[in-house]
Structure formats: structure tokens, C-alpha cells
VMD Tcl script that draws the C-alpha trace (Angstrom):
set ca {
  {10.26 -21.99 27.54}
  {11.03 -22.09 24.18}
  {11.28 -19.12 21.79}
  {8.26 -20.18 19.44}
  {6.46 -20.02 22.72}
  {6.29 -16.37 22.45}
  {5.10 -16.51 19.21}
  {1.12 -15.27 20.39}
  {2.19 -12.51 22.05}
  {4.66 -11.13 19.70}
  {2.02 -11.18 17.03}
  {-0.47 -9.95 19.23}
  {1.89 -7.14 19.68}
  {2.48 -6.52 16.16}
  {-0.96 -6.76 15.04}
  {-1.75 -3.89 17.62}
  {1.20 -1.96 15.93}
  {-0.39 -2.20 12.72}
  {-3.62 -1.58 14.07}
  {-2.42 2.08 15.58}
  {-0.87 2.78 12.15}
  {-4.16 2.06 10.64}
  {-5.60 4.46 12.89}
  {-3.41 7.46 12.67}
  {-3.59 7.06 8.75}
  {-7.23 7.02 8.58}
  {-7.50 10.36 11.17}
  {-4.97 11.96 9.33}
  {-6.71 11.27 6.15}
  {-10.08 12.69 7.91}
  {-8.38 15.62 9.32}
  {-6.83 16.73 5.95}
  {-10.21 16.00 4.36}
  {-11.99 18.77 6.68}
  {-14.24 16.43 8.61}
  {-13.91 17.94 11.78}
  {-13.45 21.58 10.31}
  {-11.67 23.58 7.97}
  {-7.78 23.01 6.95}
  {-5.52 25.42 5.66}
  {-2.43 24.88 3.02}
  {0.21 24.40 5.57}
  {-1.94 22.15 7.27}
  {-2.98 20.05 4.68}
  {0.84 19.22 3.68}
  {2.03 18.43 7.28}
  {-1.13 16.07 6.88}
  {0.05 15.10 3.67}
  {3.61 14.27 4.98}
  {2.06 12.20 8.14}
  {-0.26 10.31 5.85}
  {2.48 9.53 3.66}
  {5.10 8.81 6.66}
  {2.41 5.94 8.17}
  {2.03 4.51 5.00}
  {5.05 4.28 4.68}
  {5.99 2.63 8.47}
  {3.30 0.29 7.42}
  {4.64 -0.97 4.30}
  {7.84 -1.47 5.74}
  {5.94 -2.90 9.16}
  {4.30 -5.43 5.92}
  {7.66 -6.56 4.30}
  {9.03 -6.95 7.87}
  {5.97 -9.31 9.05}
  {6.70 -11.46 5.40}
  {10.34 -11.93 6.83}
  {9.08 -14.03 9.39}
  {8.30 -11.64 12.19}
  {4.43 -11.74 12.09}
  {2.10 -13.63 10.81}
  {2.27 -12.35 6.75}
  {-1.32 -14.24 6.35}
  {-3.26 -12.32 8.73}
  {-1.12 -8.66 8.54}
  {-1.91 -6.49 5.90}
  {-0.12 -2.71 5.68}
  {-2.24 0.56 6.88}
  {-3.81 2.54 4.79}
  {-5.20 0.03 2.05}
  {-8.94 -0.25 3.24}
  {-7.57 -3.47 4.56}
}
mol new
graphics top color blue
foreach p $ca { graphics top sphere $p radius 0.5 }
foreach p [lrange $ca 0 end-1] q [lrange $ca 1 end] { graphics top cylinder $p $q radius 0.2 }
display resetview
């Protein structure tokens, strides 16, 4: 078996990585928002800080699919409506 023959299944993998950051971005965003019910100051900034910390995972989960271990084409970061 040959390494490239792993190829699917790593990108499978990685697009369902980017697919939970997506996720847990876009709840976060809702929960801060007060969709589901009221949020209070020290909630909104540990919302904040998780918003900001899976943006962050997926911008570096982006520039690490561009180095060749994803498919750049298809993977586009969390959090950009993408």
C-alpha cells in the first residue's frame, strides 16, 4: 500500500476536523448572542475567548491543509460563513 493511498481517508478526516471547528464556532457565537437565553459579562468573554480560540485552530488547521496535508481547494477555515 502506498502512502498516497491513504490520501481519502486522511482528508476525510481532516475535513471532519474542520467541520467540528465550524460547529463549535458557530454555537459559541449563538450562545454569546443569547439565542438560547440570557448571557451574563463573564459569560460572554469565556465565549469570546472560545470563539476566538476556534478561529484561531482553524486558521492554523487552513495554513496547515495549504502545506500539503489536506486538500487546500476544498478546506476553507471555520468561522468565515464558508
Amino acid at each position: 500500500m502506498t502512502p498516497s493511498s491513504h490520501e481519502p481517508e486522511r482528508d476525510a478526516s481532516l475535513h471532519r476536523v474542520a467541520d467540528r471547528l465550524t460547529v463549535v464556532c458557530g454555537f459559541a457565537e449563538l450562545l454569546r448572542d443569547g439565542a438560547y437565553g440570557p448571557v451574563n459579562d463573564e459569560q460572554k468573554r469565556v465565549l469570546e475567548t472560545l470563539i476566538s480560540e476556534a478561529k484561531e485552530a482553524g486558521a492554523l488547521f487552513h495554513l496547515l491543509s495549504q502545506q500539503g496535508l489536506g486538500r487546500p481547494e476544498k478546506t476553507k477555515p471555520p468561522g468565515t460563513g464558508a
